[in-house]
N, C-alpha and C positions, 0 to 999 in steps of 0.2 A: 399833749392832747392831739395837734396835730398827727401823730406817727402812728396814731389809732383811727383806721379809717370805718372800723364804725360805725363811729358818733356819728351825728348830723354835723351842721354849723351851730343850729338849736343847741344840743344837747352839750358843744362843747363848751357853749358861753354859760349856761347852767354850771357847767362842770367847774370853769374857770372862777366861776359868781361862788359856788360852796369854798372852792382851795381860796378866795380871798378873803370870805369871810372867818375862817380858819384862819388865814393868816392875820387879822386882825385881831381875833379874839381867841387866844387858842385853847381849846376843851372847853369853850361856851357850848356852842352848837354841835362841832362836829372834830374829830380828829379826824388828822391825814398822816399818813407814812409813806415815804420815798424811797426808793431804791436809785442808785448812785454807781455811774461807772467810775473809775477811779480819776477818771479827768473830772469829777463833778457832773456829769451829765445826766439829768435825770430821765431813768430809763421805766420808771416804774411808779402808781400811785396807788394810791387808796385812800378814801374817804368814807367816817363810819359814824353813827351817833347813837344816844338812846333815842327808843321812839317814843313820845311823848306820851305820857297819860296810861302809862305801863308800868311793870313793876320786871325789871328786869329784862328787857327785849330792847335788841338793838337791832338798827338798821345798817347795811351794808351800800352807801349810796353810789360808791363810784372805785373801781376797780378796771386799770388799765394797763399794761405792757407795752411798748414800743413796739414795731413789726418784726424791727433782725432781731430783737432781745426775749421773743416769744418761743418758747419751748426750752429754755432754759432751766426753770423754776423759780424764776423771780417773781410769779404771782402766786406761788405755794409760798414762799417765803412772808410774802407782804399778808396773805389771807393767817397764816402760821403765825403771827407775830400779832396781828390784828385778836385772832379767838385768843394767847396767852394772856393781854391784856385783858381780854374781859372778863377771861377766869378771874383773874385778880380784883375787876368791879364788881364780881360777884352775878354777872350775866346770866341770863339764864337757855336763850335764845336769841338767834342772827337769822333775820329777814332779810332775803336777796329777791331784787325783783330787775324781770329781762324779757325782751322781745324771745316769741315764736320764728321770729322768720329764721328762714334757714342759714343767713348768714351768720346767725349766732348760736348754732350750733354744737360748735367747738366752747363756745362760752357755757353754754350748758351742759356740756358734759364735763368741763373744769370741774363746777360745781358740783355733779354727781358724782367727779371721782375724788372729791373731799366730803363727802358723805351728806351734802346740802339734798334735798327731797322738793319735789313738786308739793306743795299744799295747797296751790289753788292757779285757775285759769281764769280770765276775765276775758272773754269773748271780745274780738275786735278793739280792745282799749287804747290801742295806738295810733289806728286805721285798720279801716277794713281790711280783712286776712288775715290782720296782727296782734297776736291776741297777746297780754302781758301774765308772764309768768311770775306765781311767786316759792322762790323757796324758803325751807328752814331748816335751822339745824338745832339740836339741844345742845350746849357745849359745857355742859356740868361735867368735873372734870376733865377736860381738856387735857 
């Protein structure tokens, strides 16, 4: 979490707070997948859940790369492995939501070149200027 600079301080101890309660309870709340350099070094996350009170829609809460391990395709791999599973839970749709600001740019165009769509903008929802993106994708089929 660290090597992703990102995050806030906020958003890492959030991050940290889901990957524990994962590790506590694992497929209660949320599932996580890691990517691994061969010394065990974890180069890669993701954390994903159903969104409650829905009938097949899942959330995609936290998706990060290391900085030298970025452009690799180790976040194709981890998002890749993430929609195979939910074909299998029978998923119907994957909600991603992310900052406007321009340093997450590159993040959003990850997502649009995995086929993830703008379906809504929330004016300023993070702070002024910064408005919160959300995407989706159908992954029937996958």
């Amino acid at each position: 979490m660290h090597a992703t600079e990102l995050f806030t301080p906020a958003e890492r101890g959030v991050a940290l707070e889901v990957i524990d309660s994962y590790l506590e309870h694992p497929g209660r709340d949320y599932t996580a997948l890691g990517a691994f350099t061969r010394r065990e070094d974890l180069t890669g996350f993701l954390c994903y859940g159903p969104t409650p009170c829905t009938d097949g829609t899942w959330d995609l809460y936290w998706i990060a790369v290391s900085g030298e391990a970025r452009g690799r395709g180790i976040g194709t791999l981890l998002l890749e492995e993430m929609e195979r599973r939910l074909v299998d839970q029978h998923a119907r749709l994957v909600l991603i939501e992310t900052s406007s600001r321009a340093d997450y740019a590159p993040t959003r165009a990850f997502y649009e070149r995995r086929g993830y769509r703008i379906v809504a903008r929330v004016p300023d929802f993070y702070a002024p200027g910064d408005d919160r993106l959300i995407f989706a994708r159908t992954i029937h089929g996958v």
